[in-house]
C-alpha positions in Angstrom: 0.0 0.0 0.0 1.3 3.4 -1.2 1.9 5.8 1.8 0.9 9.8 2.6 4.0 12.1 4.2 2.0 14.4 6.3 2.9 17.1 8.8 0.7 18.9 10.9 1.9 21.7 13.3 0.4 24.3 15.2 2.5 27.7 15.8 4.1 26.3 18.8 4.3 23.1 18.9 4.3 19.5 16.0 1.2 17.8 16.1 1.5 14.6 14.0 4.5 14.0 11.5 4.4 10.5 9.6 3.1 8.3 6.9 -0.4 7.6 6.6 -2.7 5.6 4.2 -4.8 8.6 3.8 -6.4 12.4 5.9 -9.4 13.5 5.4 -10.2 17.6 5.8 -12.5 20.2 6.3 -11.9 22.2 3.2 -13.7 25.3 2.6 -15.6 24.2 -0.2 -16.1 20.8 1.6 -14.8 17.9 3.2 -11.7 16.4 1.0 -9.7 13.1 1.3 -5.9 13.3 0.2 -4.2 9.7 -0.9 -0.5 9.3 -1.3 0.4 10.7 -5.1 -2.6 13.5 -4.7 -1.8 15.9 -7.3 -0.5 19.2 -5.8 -2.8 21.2 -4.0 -3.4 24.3 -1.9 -6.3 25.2 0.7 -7.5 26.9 3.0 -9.3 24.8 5.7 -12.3 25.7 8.1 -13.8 24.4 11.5 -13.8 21.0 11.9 -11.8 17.5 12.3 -8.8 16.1 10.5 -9.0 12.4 10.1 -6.0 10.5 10.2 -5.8 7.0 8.9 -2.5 4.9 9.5 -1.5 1.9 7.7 -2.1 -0.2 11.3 -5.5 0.5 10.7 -5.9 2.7 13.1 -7.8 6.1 13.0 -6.3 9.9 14.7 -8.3 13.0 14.8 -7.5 16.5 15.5 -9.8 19.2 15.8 -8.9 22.9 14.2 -10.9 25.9 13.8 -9.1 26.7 10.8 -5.7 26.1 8.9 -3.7 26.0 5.6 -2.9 22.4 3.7 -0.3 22.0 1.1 0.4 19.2 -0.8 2.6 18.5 -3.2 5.5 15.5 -4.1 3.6 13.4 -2.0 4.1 15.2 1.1 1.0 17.2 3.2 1.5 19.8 5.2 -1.6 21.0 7.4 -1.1 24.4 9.5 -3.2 25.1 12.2 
């Protein structure tokens, strides 16, 4: 299974940094899922959750109020 770089930091502090199967997001002009090889991308993000999926199977979240998410070379990077 192809994997997801992804990187998510707040202002202070790392939240998660890792590989992931895939993470969903609350995009401003909806909810979008990113899978590893998602062609480049660049959004703002509103309110909600940020679902994590992991190649164990198991499931993260992390809630924002808002936030940036690049992707591109198969890397994600979420601000919050």
């Amino acid at each position: 299974m192809k994997l997801l770089n992804l990187t998510i930091s707040r202002v202070d502090l790392p939240v998660f940094d890792g590989e992931v199967v895939s993470v969903t997001v609350p995009g401003t002009a909806g909810e979008m899922t990113l899978l590893a090889n998602h062609s480049a991308i660049i959004s703002p993000l509103k309110e909600g959750t940020i679902l994590i999926k992991k190649e164990s199977g198991e499931d993260e979240s992390v809630s924002i109020t808002s936030g940036t998410l690049e992707m591109s070379d198969n890397h994600a990077t979420i601000l919050i």
